[in-house]
Structure formats: structure tokens, C-alpha cells
C-alpha positions as CSV (number, residue, x, y, z in Angstrom):
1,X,-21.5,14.2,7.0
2,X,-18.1,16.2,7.5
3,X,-15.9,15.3,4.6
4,X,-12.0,15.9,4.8
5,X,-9.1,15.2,2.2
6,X,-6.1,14.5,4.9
7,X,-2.5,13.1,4.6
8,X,-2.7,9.7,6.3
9,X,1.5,8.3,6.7
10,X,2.3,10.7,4.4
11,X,-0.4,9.8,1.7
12,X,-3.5,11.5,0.5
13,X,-6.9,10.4,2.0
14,X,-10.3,11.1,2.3
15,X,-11.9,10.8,6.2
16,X,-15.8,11.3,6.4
17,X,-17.5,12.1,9.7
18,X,-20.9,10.8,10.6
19,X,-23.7,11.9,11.9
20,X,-23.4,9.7,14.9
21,X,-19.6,10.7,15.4
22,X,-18.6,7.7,13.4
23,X,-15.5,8.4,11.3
24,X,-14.1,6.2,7.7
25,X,-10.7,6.9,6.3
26,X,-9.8,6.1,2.7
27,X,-6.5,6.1,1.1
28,X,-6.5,7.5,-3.0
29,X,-3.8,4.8,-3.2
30,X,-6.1,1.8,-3.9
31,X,-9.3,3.4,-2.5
32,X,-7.9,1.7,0.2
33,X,-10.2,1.8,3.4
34,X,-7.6,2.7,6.1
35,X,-10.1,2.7,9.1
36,X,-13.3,2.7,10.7
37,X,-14.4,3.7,14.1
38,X,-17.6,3.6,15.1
39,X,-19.8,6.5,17.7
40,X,-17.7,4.9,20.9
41,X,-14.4,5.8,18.8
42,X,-13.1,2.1,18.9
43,X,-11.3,1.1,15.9
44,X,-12.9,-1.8,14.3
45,X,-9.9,-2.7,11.3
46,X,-6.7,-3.7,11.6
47,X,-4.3,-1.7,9.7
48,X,-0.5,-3.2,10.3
49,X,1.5,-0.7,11.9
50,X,4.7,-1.9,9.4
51,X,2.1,-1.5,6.2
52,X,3.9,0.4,2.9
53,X,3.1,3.9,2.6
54,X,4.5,4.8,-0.3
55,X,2.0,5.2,-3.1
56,X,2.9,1.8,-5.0
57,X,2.8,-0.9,-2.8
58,X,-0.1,-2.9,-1.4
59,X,-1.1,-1.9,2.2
60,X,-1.2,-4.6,4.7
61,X,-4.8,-4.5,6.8
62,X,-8.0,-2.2,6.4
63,X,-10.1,-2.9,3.4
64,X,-7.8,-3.7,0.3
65,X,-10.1,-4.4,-3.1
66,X,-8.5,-7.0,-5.1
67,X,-9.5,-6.9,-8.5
68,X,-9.7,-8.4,-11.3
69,X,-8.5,-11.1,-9.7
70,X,-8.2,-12.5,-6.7
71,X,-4.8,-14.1,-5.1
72,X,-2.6,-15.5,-7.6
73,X,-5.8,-17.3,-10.0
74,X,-4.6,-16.0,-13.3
75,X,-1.7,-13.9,-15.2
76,X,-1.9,-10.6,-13.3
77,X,-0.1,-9.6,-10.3
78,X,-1.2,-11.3,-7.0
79,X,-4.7,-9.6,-5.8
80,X,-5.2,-7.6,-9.6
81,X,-3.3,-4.1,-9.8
82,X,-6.4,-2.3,-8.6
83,X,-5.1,-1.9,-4.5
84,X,-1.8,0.1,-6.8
85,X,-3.2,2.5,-8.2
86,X,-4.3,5.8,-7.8
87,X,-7.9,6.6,-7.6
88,X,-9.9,9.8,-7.8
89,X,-12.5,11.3,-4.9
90,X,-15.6,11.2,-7.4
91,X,-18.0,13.3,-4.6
92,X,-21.4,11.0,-4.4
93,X,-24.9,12.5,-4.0
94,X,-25.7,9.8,-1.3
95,X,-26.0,10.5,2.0
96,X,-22.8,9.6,4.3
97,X,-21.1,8.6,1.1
98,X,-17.4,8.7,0.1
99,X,-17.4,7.6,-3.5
100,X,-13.8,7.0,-5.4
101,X,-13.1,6.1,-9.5
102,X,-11.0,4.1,-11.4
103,X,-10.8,3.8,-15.2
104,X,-8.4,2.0,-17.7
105,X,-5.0,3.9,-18.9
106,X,-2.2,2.9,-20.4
107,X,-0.3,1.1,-17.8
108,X,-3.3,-0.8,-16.9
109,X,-3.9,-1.9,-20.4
110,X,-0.9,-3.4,-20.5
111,X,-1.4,-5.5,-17.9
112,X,-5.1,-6.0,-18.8
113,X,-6.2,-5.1,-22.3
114,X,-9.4,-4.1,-21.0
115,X,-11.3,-1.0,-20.9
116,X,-13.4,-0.5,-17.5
117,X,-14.4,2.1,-15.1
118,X,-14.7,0.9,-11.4
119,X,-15.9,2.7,-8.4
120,X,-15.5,2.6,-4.6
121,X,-18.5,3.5,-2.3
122,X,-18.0,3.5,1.6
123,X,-21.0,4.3,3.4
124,X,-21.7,5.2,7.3
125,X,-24.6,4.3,9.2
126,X,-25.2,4.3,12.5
127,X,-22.8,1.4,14.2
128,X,-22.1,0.3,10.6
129,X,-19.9,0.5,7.4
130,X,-21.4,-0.6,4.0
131,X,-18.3,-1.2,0.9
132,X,-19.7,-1.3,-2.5
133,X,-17.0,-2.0,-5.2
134,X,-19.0,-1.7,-8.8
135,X,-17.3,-2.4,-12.1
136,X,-18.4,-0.8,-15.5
137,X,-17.6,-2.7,-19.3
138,X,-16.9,0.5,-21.1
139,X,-15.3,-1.9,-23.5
140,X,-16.3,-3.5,-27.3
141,X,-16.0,-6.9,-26.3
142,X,-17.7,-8.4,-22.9
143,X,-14.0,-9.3,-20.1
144,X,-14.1,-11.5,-17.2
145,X,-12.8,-10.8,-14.0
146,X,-12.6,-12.1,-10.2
147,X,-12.8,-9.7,-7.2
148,X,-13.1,-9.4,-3.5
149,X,-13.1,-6.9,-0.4
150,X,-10.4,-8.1,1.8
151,X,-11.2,-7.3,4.9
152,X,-9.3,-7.1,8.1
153,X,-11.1,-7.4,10.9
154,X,-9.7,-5.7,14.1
155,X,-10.0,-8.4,17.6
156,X,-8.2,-8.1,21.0
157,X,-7.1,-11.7,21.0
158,X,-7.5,-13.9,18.1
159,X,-7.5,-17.0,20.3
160,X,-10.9,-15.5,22.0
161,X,-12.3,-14.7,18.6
162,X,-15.1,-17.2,17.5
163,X,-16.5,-16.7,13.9
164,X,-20.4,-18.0,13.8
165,X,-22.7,-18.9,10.8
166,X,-20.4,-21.2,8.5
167,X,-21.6,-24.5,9.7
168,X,-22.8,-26.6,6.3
169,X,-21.2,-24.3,4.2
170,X,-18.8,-25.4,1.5
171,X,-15.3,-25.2,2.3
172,X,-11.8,-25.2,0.2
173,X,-9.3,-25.5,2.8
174,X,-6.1,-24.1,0.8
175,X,-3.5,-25.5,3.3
176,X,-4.9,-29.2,3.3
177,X,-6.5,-28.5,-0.7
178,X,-9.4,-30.8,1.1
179,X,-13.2,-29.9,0.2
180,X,-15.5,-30.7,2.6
181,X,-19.1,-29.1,4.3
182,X,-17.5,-27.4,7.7
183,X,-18.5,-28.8,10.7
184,X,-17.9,-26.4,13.6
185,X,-21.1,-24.5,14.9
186,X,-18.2,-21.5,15.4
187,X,-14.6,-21.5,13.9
188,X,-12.0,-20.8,16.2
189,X,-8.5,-19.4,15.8
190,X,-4.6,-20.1,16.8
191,X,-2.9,-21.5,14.1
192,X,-2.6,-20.4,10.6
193,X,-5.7,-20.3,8.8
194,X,-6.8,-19.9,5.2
195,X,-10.3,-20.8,3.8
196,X,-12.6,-20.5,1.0
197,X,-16.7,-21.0,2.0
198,X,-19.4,-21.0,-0.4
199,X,-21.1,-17.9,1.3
200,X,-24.1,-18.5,4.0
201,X,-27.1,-17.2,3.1
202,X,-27.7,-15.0,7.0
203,X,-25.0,-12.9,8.1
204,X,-21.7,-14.5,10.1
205,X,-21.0,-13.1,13.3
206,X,-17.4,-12.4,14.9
207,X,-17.7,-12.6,18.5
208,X,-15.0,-11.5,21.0
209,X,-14.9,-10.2,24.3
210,X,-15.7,-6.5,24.1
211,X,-18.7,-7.0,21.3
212,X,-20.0,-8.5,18.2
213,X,-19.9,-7.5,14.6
214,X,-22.3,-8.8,12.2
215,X,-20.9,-9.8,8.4
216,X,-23.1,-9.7,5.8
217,X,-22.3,-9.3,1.8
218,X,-24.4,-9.1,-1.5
219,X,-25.5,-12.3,-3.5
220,X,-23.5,-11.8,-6.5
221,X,-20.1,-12.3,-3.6
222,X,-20.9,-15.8,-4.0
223,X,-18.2,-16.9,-1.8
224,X,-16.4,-16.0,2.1
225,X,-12.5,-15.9,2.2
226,X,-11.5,-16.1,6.1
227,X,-7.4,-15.9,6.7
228,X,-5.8,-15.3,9.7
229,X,-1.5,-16.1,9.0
230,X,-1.0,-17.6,12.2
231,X,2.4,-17.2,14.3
232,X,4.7,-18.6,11.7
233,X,3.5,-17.2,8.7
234,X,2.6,-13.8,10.3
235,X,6.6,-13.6,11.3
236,X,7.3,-13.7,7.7
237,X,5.4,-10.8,6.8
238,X,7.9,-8.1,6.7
239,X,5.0,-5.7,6.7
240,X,3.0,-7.3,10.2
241,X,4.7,-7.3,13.4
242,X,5.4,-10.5,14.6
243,X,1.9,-10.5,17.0
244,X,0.3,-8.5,14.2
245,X,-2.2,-12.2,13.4
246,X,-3.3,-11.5,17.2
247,X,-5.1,-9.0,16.2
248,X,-6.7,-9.6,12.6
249,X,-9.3,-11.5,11.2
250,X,-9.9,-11.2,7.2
251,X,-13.3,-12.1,6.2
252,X,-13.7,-11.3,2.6
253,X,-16.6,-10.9,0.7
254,X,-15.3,-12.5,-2.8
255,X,-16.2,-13.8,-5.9
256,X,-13.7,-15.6,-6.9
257,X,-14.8,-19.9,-8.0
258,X,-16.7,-18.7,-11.6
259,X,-15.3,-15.9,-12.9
260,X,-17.9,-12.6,-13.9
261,X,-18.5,-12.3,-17.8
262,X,-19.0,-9.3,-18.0
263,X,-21.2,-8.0,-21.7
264,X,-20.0,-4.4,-22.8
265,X,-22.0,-1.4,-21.2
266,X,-22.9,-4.1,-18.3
267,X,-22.1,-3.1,-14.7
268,X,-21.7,-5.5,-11.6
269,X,-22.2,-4.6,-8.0
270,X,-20.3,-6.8,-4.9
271,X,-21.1,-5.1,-1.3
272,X,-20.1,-6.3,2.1
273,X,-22.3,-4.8,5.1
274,X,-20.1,-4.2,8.6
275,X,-22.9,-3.9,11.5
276,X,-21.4,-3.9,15.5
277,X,-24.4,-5.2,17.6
């Protein structure tokens, strides 16, 4: 694998080259997965063209981590401060591997009084892109934390987009705040929408005209966020073009309903598993 560190908008980043001619990129700023194109050199995330480039702010699309904690659940910023920060390339042994590090400093700790390492791996394979986020207690005393992989999805037309495997699954609908198993054999997509599933057991599948990608995630991601803003919301975003939720899907591997205890010296491992069929 051909390994590059590049200026991406005017920030640093990493790019990798597979073996297959499959290319990752990955901002420092937040080892923030930028994008992914697979051997055909289609782009399979959405990265806003009006996303922040400016080595603070969050950046709208690709693969933002939020950790340790998700959306607005707690005392910390929205998402955690880990998508702010800088991260270090930490070069990994494994084969088609970028790895990137975080640990605790001062600024953190005064957000989060915790000490903690956390690292990033994004992985290549052949039609596929693995993300493994792993957190480290290098603390005294065992700290909790929430966390997913926010991940934007790239489709033509989200109106042709159909999301398959969720049927039976629990679901928190955060724009009704209803509970209820889903019902629809595949979701589909027009209107602002914003979910919480207890996650399926097999992989989901996003189906659109042009291909299928196939979703998986590990078992300690014990729940699937899927968001699309819709029209109304989307024109709010000041960082999304107004058509920008045409052309996005988020489906998240999370773990976000029961908190992670985490003991000192423990580590925990949350993956999601990209795979174009």
C-alpha cells in the first residue's frame, strides 16, 4: 500500500493506495475519514462541499468519530471533542492500514477529567473499507463513555435509496420520541429522517441504482443511527448545500443506549465494515 501525507482544503491528511487501486483519505483534524473510492474510482462518502476546513471545527460528511459521547447525551460538547482535535499518524504494521492516535492533554482534561489513549484504524480491502476506533483507560479509576462512527454514505438520489435489513429491529424515532419494532422490509427516504435501531444481527444493505453497499459493524456497536436531514433541515445547515441531503445517507455504527464502563488498563474495540457488492 502507497501511503501519502497530503494537504486536503488546506489541511493535513493522510491518503493510502491499495493494492486494487482503491484509495482512503484521512484528515489529522479528527482522524476524520475524508473519502473513500473504491478500484472503479467512484467515491462512495459524502463529504459537503461547504464543510469547515479550518483545523477546529467539525467537518460535515465522510467518517466523523464522535466520542465520548454521542449527540448532545451528556455535559460535553455535541458529538464529544474527539472530531476537534488533532491526531497523530501512528504508522501500523497491518497490511493496508492507516492507523492514527489520540491521548488526553490538558485541554481535554478540562473538558473530561479523564486520562485515555484512542486510536483510529482505516483499513482497505478489496471493494471494502473496515474503521476501527479503539479506546484505551490509561487512567486510576475505570470512566464511561458513548461513541459512534458517523458515517455518511454517498447515493445519487436519496429518494431511490432503499436501506434493507432493519425490519424487527428496535427503533427510537427522535422526531416522534415513539419506540416501536420497525415494520418496513426496506426504509425509504424523502423527508427528514433521524433514527436510533437496536442493531440487526446480519449486515444492512443500501441499495441504489448504480450498486449496493453492504453495512456491517462489531457486536460491542450495539446500536444503528440512520439520519438523513431532509429538505428543510438540510437548508439550515450552513455547512450542506441546500440539495446536499440528496446525496447522503448516515448509518452509524454507535453505542450510544448503556454507556461503556470502562476498568483502568481496559481497552474497547467498535468497528464498522464498508463492503460494495
Amino acid at each position: 500500500m502507497e501511503t501519502s501525507l497530503i494537504e486536503f482544503r488546506g489541511q493535513p491528511a493522510l491518503r493510502a493506495t491499495g493494492a486494487d487501486g482503491s484509495t482512503v483519505t484521512v484528515a489529522l483534524h479528527g482522524a476524520h475519514v475524508l473519502s473513500w473510492t473504491t478500484a472503479d474510482e467512484v467515491e462512495r462518502l459524502y463529504l459537503s462541499p461547504r464543510a469547515v476546513f479550518d483545523g477546529q471545527a467539525a467537518i460535515r460528511g465522510g467518517i466523523p468519530i464522535c466520542c465520548p459521547q454521542f449527540n448532545q447525551r451528556g455535559m460535553l460538547p455535541k458529538h464529544g471533542f474527539m472530531r476537534n482535535l488533532p491526531w497523530e499518524n501512528a504508522p501500523s504494521d497491518a497490511p493496508q492500514t492507516l492507523r492514527l492516535r489520540l491521548s488526553d492533554d490538558e485541554a481535554t482534561r478540562k473538558l473530561w477529567p479523564h486520562s485515555f489513549e484512542a486510536w483510529l484504524e482505516v483499513t482497505l480491502s478489496a471493494g471494502g473499507l473496515r474503521t476501527a476506533l479503539t479506546l484505551v483507560n490509561t487512567d486510576a479509576a475505570p470512566w464511561s463513555f458513548t461513541a459512534a462512527l458517523h458515517t455518511y454514505l454517498r447515493v445519487e438520489d436519496i429518494a431511490d435509496a432503499r436501506l434493507n435489513g432493519l425490519q424487527g429491529a428496535n427503533r427510537w424515532d427522535s422526531l416522534t420520541d415513539e419506540r416501536y419494532a420497525e415494520k418496513a422490509e426496506a426504509l425509504h427516504f424523502g423527508i427528514e429522517f433521524d433514527s436510533v435501531y437496536g442493531a440487526p444481527a446480519r449486515p444492512l444493505q443500501l441499495a441504489q441504482t448504480g450498486g449496493t453497499v453492504e453495512i456491517s459493524q462489531s457486536p460491542t456497536c450495539t446500536e444503528t443511527v440512520v439520519w438523513n436531514p431532509g429538505a428543510v433541515l438540510g437548508a439550515k445547515l450552513a455547512d450542506m448545500p441546500a440539495d446536499g441531503f440528496r446525496h447522503m445517507l448516515c448509518v452509524e455504527a454507535a453505542r450510544i443506549d448503556e454507556p461503556v464502563l470502562l476498568a483502568p488498563g481496559a481497552q474497547w474495540l467498535g468497528w464498522q465494515q464498508l463492503r460494495v457488492l
